[in-house]
C-alpha positions as CSV (number, residue, x, y, z in Angstrom):
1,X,69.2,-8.9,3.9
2,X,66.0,-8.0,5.3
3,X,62.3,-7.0,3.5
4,X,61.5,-3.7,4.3
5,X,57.8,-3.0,5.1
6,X,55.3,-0.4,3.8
7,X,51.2,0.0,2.9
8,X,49.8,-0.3,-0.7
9,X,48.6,3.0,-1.8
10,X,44.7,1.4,-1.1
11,X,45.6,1.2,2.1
12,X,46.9,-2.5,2.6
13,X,49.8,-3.2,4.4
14,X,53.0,-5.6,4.1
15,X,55.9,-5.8,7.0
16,X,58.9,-7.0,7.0
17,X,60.4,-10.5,5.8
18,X,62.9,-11.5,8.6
19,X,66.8,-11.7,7.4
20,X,66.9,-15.5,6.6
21,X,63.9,-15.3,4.6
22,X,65.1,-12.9,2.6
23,X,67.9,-15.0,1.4
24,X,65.5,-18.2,0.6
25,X,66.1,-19.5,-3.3
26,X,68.6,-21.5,-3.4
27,X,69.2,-25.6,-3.9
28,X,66.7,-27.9,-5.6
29,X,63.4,-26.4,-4.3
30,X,64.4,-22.9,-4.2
31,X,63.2,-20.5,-7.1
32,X,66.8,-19.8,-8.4
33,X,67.7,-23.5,-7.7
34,X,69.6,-25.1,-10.7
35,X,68.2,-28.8,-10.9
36,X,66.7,-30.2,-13.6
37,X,63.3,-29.1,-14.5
38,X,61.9,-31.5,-17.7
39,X,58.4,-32.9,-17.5
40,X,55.1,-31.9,-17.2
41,X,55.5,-30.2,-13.9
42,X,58.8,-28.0,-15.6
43,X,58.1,-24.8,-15.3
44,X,59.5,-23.4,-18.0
45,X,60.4,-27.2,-19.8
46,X,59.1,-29.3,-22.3
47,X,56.2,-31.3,-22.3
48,X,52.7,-30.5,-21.5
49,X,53.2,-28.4,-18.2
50,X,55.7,-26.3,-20.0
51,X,54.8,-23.2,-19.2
52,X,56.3,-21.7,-22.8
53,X,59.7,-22.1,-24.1
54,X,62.0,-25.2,-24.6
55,X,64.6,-26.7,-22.9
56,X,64.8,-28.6,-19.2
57,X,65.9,-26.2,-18.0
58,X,64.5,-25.0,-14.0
59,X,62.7,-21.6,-12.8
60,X,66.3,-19.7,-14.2
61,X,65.2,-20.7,-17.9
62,X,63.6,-17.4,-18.7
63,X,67.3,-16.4,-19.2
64,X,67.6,-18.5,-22.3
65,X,64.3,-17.1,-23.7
66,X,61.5,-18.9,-21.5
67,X,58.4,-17.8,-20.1
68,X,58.4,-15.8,-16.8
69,X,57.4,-17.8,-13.7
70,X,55.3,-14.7,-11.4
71,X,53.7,-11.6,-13.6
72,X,53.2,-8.9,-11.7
73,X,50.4,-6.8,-13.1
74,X,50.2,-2.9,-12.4
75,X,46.4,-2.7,-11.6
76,X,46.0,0.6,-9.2
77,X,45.1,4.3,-10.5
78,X,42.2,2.4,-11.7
79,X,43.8,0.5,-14.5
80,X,42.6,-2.5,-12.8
81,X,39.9,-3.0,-16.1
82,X,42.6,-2.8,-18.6
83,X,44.5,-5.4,-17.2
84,X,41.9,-7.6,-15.3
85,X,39.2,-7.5,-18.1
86,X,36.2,-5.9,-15.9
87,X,35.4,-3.7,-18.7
88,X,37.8,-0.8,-20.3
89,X,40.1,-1.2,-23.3
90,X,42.4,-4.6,-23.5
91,X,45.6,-4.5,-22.9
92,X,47.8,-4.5,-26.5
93,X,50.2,-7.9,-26.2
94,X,53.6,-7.0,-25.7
95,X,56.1,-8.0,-27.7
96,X,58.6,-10.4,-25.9
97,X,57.8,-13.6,-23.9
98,X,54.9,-14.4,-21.5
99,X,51.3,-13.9,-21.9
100,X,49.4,-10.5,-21.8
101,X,47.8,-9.3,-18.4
102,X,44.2,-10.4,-18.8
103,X,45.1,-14.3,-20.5
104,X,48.2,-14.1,-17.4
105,X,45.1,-13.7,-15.0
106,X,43.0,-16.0,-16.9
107,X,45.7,-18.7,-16.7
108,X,46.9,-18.0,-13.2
109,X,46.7,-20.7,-10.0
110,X,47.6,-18.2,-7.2
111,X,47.0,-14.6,-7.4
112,X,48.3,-12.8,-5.0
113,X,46.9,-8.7,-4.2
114,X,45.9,-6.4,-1.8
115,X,41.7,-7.1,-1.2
116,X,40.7,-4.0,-3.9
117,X,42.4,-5.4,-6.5
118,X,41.3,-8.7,-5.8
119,X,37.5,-7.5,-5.7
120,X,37.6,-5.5,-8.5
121,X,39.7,-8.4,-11.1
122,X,38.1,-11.1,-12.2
123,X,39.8,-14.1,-11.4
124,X,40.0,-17.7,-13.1
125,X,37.8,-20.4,-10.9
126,X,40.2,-22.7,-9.1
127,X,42.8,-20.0,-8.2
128,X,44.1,-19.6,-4.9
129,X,44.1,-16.4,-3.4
130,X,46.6,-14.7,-1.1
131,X,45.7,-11.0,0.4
132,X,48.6,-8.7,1.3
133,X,48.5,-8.4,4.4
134,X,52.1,-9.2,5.5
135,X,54.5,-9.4,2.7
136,X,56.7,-12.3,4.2
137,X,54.2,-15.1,4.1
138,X,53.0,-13.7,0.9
139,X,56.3,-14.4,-0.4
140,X,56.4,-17.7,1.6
141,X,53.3,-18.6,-0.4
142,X,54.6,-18.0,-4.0
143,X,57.5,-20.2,-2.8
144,X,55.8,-22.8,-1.2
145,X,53.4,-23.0,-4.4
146,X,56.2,-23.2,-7.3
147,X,57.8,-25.8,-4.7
148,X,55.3,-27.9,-5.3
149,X,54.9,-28.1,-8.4
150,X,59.0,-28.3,-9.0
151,X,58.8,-31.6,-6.6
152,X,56.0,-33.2,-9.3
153,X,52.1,-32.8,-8.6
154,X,51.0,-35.7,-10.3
155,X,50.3,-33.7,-13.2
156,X,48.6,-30.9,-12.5
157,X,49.1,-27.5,-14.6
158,X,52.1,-25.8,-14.3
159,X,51.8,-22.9,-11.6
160,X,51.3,-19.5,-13.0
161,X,51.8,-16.8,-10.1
162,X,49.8,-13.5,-10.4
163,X,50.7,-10.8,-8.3
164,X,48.1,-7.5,-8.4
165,X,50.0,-4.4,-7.3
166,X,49.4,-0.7,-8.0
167,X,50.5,1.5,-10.6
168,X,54.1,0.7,-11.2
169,X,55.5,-1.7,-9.2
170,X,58.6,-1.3,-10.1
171,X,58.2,2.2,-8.2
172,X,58.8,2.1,-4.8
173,X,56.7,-1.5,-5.5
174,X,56.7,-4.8,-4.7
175,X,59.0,-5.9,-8.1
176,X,62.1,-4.9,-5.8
177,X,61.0,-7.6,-2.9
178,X,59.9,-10.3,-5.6
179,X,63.3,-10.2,-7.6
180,X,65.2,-10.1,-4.1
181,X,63.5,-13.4,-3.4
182,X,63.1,-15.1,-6.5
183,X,65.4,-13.2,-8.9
184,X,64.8,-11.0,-11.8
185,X,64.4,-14.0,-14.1
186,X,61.9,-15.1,-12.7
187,X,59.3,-12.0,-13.5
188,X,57.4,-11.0,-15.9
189,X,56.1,-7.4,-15.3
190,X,53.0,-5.5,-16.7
191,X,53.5,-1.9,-15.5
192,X,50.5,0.6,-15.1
193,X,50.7,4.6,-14.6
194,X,52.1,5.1,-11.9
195,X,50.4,7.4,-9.2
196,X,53.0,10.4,-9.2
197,X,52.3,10.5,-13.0
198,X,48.6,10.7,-13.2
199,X,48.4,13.6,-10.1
200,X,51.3,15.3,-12.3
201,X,49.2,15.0,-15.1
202,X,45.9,15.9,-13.6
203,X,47.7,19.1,-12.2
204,X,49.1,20.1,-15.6
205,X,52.5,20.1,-14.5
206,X,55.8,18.6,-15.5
207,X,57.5,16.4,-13.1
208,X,61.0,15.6,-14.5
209,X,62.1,18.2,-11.6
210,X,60.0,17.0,-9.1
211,X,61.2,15.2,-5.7
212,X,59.5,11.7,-5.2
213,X,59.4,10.4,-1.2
214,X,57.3,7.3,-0.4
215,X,56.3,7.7,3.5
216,X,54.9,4.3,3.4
217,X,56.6,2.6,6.0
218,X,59.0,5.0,6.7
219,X,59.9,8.2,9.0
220,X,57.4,10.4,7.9
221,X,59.8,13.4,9.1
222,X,61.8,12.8,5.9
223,X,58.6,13.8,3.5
224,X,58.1,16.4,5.2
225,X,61.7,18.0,5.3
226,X,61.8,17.6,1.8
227,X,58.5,19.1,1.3
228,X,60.1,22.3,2.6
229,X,63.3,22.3,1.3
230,X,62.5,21.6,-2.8
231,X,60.2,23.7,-4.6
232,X,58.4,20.7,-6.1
233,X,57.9,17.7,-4.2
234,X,55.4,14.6,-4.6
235,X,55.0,13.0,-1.6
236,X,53.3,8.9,-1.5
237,X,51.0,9.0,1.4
238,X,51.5,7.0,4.8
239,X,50.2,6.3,8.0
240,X,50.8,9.9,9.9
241,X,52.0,11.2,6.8
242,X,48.7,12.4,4.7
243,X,47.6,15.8,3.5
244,X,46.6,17.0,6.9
245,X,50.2,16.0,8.4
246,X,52.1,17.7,5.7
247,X,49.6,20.8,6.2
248,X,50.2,20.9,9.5
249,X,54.0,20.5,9.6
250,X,54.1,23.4,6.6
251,X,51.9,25.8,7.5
252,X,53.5,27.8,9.7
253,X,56.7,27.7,8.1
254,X,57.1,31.1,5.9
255,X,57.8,28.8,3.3
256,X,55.7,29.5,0.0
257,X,54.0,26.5,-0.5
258,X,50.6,25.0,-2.2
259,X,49.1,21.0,-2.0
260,X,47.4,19.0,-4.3
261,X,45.9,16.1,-3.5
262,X,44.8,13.1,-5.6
263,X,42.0,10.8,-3.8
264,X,41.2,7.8,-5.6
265,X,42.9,8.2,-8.6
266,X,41.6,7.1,-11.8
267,X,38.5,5.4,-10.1
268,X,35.1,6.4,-10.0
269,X,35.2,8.6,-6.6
270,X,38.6,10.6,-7.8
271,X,38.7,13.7,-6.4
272,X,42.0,16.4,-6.9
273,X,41.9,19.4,-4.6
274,X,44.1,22.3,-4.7
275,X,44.6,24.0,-1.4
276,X,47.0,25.6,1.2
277,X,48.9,23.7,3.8
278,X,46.7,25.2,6.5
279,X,43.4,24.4,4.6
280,X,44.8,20.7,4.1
281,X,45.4,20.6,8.0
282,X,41.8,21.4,9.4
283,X,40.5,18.8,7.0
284,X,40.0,15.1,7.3
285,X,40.8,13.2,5.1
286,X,39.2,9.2,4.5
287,X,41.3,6.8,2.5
288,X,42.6,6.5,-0.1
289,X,44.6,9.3,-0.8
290,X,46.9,8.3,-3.0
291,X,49.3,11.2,-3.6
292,X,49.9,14.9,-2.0
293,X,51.8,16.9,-4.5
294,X,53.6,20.0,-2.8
295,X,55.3,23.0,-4.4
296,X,55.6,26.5,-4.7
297,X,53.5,28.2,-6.9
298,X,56.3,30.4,-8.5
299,X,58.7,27.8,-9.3
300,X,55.8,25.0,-10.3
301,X,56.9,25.5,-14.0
302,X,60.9,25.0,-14.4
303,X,62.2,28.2,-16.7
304,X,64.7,25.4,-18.6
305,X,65.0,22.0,-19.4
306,X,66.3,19.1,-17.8
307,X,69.1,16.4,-18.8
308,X,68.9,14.5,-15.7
309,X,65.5,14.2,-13.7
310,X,65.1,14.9,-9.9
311,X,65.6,17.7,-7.5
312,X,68.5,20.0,-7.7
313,X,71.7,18.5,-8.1
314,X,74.4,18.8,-5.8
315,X,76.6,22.2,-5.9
316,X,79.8,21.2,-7.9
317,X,81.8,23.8,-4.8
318,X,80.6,24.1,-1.4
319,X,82.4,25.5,1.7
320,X,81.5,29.1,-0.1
321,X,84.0,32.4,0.3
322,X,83.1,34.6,2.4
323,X,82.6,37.1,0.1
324,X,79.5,35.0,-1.5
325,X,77.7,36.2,1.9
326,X,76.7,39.4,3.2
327,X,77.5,40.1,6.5
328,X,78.8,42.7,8.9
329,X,82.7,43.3,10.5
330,X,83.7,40.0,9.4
331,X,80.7,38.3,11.6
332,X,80.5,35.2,8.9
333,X,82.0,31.7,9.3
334,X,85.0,31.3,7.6
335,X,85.2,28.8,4.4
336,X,87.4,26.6,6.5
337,X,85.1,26.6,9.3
338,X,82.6,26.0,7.4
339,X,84.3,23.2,5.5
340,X,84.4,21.1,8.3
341,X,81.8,21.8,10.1
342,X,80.0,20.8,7.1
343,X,81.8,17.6,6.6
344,X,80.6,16.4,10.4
345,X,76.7,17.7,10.3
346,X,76.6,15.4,6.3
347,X,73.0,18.0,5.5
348,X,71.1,15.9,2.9
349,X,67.9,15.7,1.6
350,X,65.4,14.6,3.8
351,X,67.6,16.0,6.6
352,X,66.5,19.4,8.8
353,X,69.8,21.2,10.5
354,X,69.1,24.2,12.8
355,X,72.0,27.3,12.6
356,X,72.1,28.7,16.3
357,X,73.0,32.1,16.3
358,X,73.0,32.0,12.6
359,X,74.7,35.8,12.1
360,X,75.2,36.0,7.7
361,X,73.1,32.2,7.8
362,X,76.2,30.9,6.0
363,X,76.0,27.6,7.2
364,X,72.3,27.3,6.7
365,X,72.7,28.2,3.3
366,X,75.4,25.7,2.5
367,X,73.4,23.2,4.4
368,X,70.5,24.3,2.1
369,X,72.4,23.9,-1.1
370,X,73.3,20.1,-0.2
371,X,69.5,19.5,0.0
372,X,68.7,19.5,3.8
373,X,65.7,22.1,5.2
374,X,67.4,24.4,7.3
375,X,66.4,26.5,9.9
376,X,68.5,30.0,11.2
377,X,67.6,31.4,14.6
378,X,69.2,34.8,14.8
379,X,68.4,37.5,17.5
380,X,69.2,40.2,15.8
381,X,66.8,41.9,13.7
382,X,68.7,43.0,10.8
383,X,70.8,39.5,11.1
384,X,67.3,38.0,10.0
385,X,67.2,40.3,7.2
386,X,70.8,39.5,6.3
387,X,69.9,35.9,6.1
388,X,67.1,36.2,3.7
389,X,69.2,38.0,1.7
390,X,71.4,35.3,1.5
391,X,69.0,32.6,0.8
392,X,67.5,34.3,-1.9
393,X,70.8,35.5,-3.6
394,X,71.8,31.8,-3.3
395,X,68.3,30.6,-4.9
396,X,67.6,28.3,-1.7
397,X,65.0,28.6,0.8
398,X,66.0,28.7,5.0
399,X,63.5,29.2,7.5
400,X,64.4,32.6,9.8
401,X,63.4,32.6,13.4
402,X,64.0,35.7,15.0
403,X,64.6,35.3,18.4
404,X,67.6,34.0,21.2
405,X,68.3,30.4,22.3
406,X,67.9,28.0,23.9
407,X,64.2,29.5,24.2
408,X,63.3,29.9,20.6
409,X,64.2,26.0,19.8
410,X,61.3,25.1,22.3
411,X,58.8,24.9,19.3
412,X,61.2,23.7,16.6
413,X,61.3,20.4,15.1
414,X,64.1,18.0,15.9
415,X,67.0,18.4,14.0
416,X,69.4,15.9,12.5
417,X,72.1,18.1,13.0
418,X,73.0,21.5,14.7
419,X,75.8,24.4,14.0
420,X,76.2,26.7,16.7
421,X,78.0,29.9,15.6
422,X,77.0,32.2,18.9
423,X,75.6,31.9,22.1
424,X,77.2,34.1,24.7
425,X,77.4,33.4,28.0
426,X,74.2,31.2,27.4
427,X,76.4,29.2,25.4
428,X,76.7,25.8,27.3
429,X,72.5,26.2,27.9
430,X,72.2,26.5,24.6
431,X,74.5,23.3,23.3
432,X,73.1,21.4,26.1
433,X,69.7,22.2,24.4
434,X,70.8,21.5,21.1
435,X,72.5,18.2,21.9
436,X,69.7,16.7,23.9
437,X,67.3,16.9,20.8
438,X,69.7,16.7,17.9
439,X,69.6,12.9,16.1
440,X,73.0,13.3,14.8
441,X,75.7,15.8,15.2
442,X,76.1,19.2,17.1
443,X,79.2,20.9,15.9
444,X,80.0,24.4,18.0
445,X,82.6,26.6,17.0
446,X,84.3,28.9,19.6
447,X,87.2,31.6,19.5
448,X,87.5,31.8,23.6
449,X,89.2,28.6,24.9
450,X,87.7,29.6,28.0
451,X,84.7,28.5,26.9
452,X,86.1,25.1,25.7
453,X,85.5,23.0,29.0
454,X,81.5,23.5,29.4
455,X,81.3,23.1,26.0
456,X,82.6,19.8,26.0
457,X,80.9,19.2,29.2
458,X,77.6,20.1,27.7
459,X,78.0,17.1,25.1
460,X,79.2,14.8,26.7
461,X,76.8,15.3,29.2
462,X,73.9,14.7,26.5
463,X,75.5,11.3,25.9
464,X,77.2,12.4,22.8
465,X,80.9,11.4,21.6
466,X,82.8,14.6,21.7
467,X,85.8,15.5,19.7
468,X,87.9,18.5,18.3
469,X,90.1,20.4,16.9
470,X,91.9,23.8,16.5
471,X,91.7,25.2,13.3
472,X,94.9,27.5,12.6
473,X,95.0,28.3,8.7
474,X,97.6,30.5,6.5
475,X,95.8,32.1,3.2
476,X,97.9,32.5,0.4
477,X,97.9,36.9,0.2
478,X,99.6,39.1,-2.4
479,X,103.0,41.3,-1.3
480,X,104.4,44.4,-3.6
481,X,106.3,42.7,-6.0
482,X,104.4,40.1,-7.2
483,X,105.0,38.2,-4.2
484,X,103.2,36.2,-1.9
485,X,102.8,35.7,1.8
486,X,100.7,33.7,4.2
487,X,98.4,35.8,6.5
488,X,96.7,34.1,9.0
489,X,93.6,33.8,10.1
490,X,92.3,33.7,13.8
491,X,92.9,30.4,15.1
492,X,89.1,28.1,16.0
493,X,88.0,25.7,18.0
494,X,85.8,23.4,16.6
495,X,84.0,20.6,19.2
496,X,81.0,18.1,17.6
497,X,79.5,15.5,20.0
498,X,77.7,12.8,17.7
499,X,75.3,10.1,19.0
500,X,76.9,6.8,19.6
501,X,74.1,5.3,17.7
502,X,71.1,5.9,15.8
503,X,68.0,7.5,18.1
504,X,70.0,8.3,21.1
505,X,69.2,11.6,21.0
506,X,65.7,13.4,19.2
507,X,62.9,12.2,18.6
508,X,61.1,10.2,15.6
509,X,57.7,11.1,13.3
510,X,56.6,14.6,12.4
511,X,58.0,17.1,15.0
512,X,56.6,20.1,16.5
513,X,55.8,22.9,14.2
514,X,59.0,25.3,13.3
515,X,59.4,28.5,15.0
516,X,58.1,30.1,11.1
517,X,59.3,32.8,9.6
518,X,59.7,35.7,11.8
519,X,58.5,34.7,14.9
520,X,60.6,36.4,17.6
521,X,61.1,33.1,19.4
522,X,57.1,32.6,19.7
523,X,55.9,29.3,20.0
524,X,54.4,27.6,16.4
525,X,51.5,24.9,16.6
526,X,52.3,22.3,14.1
527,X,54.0,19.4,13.5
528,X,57.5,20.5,10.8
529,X,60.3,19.7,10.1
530,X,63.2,21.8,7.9
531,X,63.8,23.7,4.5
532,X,65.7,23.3,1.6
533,X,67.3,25.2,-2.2
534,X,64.7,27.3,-4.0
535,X,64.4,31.0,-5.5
536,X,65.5,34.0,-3.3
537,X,64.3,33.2,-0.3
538,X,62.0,30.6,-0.3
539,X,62.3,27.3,0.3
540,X,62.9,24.3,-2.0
541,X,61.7,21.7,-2.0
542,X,59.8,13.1,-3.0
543,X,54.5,5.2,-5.6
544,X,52.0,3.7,-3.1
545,X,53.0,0.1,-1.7
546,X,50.4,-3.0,-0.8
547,X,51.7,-4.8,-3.9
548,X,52.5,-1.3,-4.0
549,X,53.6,1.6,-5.8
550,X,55.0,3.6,-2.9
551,X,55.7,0.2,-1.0
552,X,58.6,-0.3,1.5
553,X,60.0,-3.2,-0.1
């Protein structure tokens, strides 16, 4: 198992624990080891170092009622004073085991926390101090400080670990790395509000429907494709992932959307803005921002309530009639088609597929409905209308870019996957094209087995794995007589090349700005990626880490 890495939502960073770190607990020194722990150095034993509780038993005692060995304190969104005691309202105790934040702090012999928190709290004299910073020698230091004290410290306290993190750090926090090392057991956890929840609040908005994406350590490209494809979205900021990225990458989209970002919250300088995603992009922004809410102003206030929190659900039935889509003389993928040729692209959220020569947008739309930000490049004019139509009568948004490939791709975002539905006879440009910049999967359907050779020759010539089938299917159709036949449909080839592994093909961070709404195949100027389920068509559209809320760990 490895750590993951991320940045604190101050700004601090952690990295990554190597894999035989990760694993570090077990035998007699280890934090889940199971010798004997009695004596004034027991941690949770009897005696005068116990640290509460009875027993002999070692660091897994908390299990049978004994005090926690780490307490992780929530102390960002400027709860730092409740829980520190630099002024503010106490903390109430909790019932349950373990001392409250401020007497954990007062008590503690290493507190660990990103340098903010350890500025602003006011920490017992004595105390060692570790700064996050890398989070794998942080978690070396914990270890490496209970150690001692397990292998008898001629009778000094017991060791009481304090770790400073922000907001919850159970959210996208550090709690998730300190239980992987050390086990659940073996925490004690004082959560604050978390940072989502206070720019929620601050906003007047619910946020049981909301999307919550950390790009703290992570591709940023996933923040934003979700940013376009769910109406509601709060997004943990990152390095090349702050409100004039996600400005940038939406605002020339077509895609109804509005920011709000939190700076500072719940300290002295907090400042939350309300602005467009091409206002956000001329500005710039200083640290610490700590969270850039994105939605779309019609669909901010949900019109029912929830049972289960999050974005939309998956669709129950996918792989759609054809009759669900308007279209003209047949020109719409078939639900077979479409069944597989779903089944290879796997659109998620986070994801951004392209449609090439979209036609009825059928496969955009399904895409859409899984969750992925989809974009539909379709040359004909009233195709483009057709499209929107479909979006919107399917309450999802996909982003329509009028205009022929391969030439109106230049200026799109990398995709994860590609459907090509049309081309012509600038069919095996545009799969070459499309497979040279997908990360994923291209999947191209054809009728002409003429046209099955360059196709394939295309892929593989991208360095992509191809495969294929013929579809040949029978539908079940009525006779006089209450009688039934099989009438079948035109027979389909179906070729997808996928990369043999993971970055072969694409790029990574925030791509190119989408070819937006409407653009003829004109070139866009900012950095985008995909769109997602929403009203008629629009697009629908994910705490901070250091210690973090929002952390990689």
């Amino acid at each position: 198992m490895t750590t993951g890495h991320g940045t604190a939502d101050d700004g601090e960073t952690y990295g990554p624990a190597p894999a035989e770190e990760a694993g570090r607990g077990s035998g007699s020194q280890g934090v889940h080891g199971s010798g004997p722990g009695s004596g004034s150095a027991g941690v949770a034993g009897t005696g005068s170092g116990g640290e509460a509780g009875t027993g002999s038993g070692g660091l897994h005692a908390r299990r049978r009622g004994a005090a926690a060995v780490i307490t992780v304190i929530g102390a960002g969104t400027g709860t730092v004073t409740t829980y520190t005691g630099r002024g503010g309202t106490p903390a109430d105790a909790a019932a349950g085991d373990g001392p409250a934040p401020a007497e954990a702090l007062a008590r503690a012999t290493l507190v660990v926390g990103a340098r903010r928190h350890l500025r602003d709290a006011r920490l017992p004299d004595g105390a060692e101090r570790v700064v996050l910073g890398p989070l794998a020698p942080a978690l070396d230091a914990v270890e490496d400080h209970l150690s001692k004290s397990r292998a008898g410290d001629g009778g000094r306290r017991a060791p009481r670990v304090v770790v400073l993190a922000s907001g919850d750090p159970g959210f996208f926090g550090i709690v998730r790395a300190l239980a992987e090392r050390f086990g659940p057991s073996a925490l004690r956890v004082w959560p604050s509000v978390p940072s989502v929840a206070l720019a929620f609040a601050r906003a007047g908005l619910s946020w049981d429907d909301a999307v919550v994406v950390s790009a703290h350590g992570r591709d940023p490209r996933t923040a934003v494709n979700l940013c376009r494809a769910h109406p509601k979205t709060a997004v943990l900021t990152g390095p090349g992932c702050g409100p004039a990225d996600l400005g940038a990458a939406l605002a020339h989209t077509g895609i109804p959307r509005v920011l709000v970002v939190a700076t500072a919250l719940g300290g002295a300088g907090e400042q939350v803005e309300r602005l467009s995603p091409a206002e956000a992009a001329e500005r710039t922004w200083s640290d610490p921002v700590s969270v850039v809410l994105c939605f779309d102003p019609a669909r901010a206030v949900p019109s029912a309530q929830r049972a289960v929190a999050g974005g939309h659900p998956r669709p129950a039935v996918w792989a759609l009639p054809e009759e669900e889509f308007e279209h003209r003389d047949s020109m719409v993928t078939k639900y077979e088609v479409r069944a597989l040729a779903l089944a290879r692209m796997a659109p998620g959220p986070g994801d951004l597929v392209w449609d090439v020569g979209a036609g009825s947008g059928s496969v955009a739309v399904e895409c859409a409905r899984l969750g992925a930000a989809a974009v539909a490049v379709e040359q004909a004019a009233d195709g483009v209308g057709r499209i929107r139509a479909n979006a919107a009568a399917h309450g999802v948004d996909v982003q329509t870019v009028h205009g022929a490939a391969p030439d109106a791709l230049a200026q799109l975002p990398d995709p994860d996957s590609v459907f090509i539905g049309g081309g012509g006879r600038r069919l095996p440009a545009v799969v070459a094209a499309c497979a040279r910049r997908a990360r994923r999967c291209v999947v191209v359907t054809l009728a002409a087995v003429d046209r099955v050779p360059e196709v394939r020759d295309a892929l593989n010539g991208a360095g992509l794995r191809t495969e294929g089938v013929l579809l040949n299917s029978s539908r079940l159709a009525p006779l006089p007589g209450e009688v039934t036949r099989l009438a079948a449909t035109n027979p389909v080839f179906v070729l997808w090349g996928t990369a043999t592994s993971s970055g072969t093909s694409g790029t990574s961070g925030v791509p190119g700005t989408p070819g937006t709404a409407e653009t003829s195949g004109t070139s866009r100027t900012s950095r985008t990626t995909g769109d997602t389920p929403g009203p008629p068509g629009t697009t629908d559209t994910l705490e901070n880490p250091g210690t973090c809320e929002g952390a990689a760990p």
